[in-house]
C-alpha positions as CSV (number, residue, x, y, z in Angstrom):
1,X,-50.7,20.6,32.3
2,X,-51.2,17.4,30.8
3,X,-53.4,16.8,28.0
4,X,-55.1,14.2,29.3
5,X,-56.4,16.3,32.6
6,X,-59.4,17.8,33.4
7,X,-59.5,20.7,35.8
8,X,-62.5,21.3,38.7
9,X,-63.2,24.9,39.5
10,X,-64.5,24.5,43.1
11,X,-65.9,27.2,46.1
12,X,-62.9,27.5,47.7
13,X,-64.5,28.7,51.1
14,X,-67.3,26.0,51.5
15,X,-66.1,22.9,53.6
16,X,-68.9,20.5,51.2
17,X,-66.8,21.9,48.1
18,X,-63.6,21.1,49.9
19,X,-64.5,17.9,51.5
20,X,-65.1,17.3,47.9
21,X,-62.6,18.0,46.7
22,X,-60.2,15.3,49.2
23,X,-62.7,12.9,48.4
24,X,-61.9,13.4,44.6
25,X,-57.8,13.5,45.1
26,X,-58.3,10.3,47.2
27,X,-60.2,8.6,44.8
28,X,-57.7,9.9,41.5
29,X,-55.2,7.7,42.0
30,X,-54.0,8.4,37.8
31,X,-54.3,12.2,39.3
32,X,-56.6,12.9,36.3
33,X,-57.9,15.8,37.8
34,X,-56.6,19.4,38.5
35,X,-58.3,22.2,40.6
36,X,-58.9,25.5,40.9
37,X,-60.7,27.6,43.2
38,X,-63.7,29.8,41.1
39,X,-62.8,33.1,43.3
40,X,-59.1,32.7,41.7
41,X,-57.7,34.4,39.0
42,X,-57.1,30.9,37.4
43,X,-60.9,29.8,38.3
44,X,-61.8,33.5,36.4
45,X,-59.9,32.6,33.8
46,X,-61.2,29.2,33.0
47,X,-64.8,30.9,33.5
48,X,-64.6,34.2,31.1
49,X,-63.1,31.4,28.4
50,X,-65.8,28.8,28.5
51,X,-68.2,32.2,28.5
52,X,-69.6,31.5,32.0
53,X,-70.8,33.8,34.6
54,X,-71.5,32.8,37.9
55,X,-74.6,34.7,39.8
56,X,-72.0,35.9,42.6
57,X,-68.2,34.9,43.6
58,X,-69.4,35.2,47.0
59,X,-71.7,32.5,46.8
60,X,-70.8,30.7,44.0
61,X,-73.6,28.0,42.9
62,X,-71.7,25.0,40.8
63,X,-68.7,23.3,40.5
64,X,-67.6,23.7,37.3
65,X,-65.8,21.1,34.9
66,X,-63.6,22.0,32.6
67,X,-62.8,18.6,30.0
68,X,-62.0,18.3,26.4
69,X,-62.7,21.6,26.0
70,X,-65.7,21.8,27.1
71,X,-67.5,23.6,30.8
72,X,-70.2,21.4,32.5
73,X,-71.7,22.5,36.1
74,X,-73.7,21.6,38.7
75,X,-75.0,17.9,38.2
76,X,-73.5,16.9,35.1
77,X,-70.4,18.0,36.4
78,X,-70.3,15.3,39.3
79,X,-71.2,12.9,37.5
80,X,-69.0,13.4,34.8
81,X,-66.3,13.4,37.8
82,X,-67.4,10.6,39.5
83,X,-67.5,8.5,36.3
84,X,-63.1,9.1,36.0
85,X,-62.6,8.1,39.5
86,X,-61.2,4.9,40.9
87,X,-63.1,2.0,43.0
88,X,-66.9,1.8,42.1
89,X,-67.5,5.4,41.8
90,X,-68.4,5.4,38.2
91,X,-71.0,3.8,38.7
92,X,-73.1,7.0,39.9
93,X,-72.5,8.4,35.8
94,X,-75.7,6.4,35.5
95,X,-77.2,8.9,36.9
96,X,-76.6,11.2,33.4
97,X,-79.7,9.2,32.2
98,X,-81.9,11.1,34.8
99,X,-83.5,14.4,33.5
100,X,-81.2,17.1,33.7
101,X,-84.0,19.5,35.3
102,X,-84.3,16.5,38.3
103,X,-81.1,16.3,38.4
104,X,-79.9,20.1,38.8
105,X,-82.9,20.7,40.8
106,X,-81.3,18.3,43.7
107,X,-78.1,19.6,43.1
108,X,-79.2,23.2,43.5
109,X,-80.8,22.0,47.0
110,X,-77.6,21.4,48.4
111,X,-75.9,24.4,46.8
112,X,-78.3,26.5,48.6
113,X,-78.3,25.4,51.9
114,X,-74.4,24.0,51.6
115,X,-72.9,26.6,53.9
116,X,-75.7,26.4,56.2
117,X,-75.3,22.7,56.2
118,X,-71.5,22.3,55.9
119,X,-70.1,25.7,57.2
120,X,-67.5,27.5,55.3
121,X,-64.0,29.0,55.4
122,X,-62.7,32.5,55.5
123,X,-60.3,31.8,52.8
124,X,-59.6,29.3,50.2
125,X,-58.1,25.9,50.6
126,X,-54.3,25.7,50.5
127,X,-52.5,22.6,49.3
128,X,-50.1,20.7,50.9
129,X,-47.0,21.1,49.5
130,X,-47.5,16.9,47.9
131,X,-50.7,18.5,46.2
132,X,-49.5,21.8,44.9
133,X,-48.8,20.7,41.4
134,X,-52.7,20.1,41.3
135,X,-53.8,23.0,42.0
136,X,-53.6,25.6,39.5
137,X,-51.6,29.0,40.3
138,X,-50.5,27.1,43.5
């Protein structure tokens, strides 16, 4: 891995968390970012060392990034994301100067009602073969 990557431990069954994903890998162009799904042994991994516990695999509640050595979920997570990507996406990282209770409180809205909203997958995504080397254990 590069030392200059972050890695995004994602709900590899919900279509939201994958749409998000594409979105993100469109937008990467340096291909800053990495991925793992949180229901992989990699996405454990990543969790147990950055002393996080989700409330259940099977309906996980955040995306999770993993930067500079350092875990950040739910909001601060995208934000952080969106302020690496290309095109005017950074732009949203403004939105780190909003309460982080506001904040988290939106994004838990959507994590709650995500699969209801967006559906989900009876497994995890799979990379094309172009993409493999960005997904970690792939």
């Amino acid at each position: 891995m590069q030392k200059s990557s972050s890695i995004i431990l994602f709900d590899g069954v919900c279509n939201l968390c994958n749409g998000f994903v594409q979105f993100i890998i469109r937008h990467d162009a340096a291909g800053y970012f990495r991925f793992a799904a949180l229901q992989s042994a990699e996405g454990q991994a990543l969790l147990a060392a950055h002393g996080i516990s989700l409330p259940a695999l099977s309906d996980p509640d955040s995306v999770v990034l993993v930067a500079d050595g350092q875990a950040y979920q739910h909001s601060t997570a995208v934000l952080r994301i969106a302020r690496r990507l290309g095109g005017i996406w950074p732009v949203l990282a403004i939105g780190l100067l909003v309460p982080r209770a506001w904040r988290d409180a939106a994004y838990r809205l959507v994590a709650r009602n995500r699969y209801r909203w967006f559906g989900r997958q009876e497994a995890c995504l799979l990379p094309t073969p172009a993409l493999k080397s960005r997904f970690l254990g792939s």
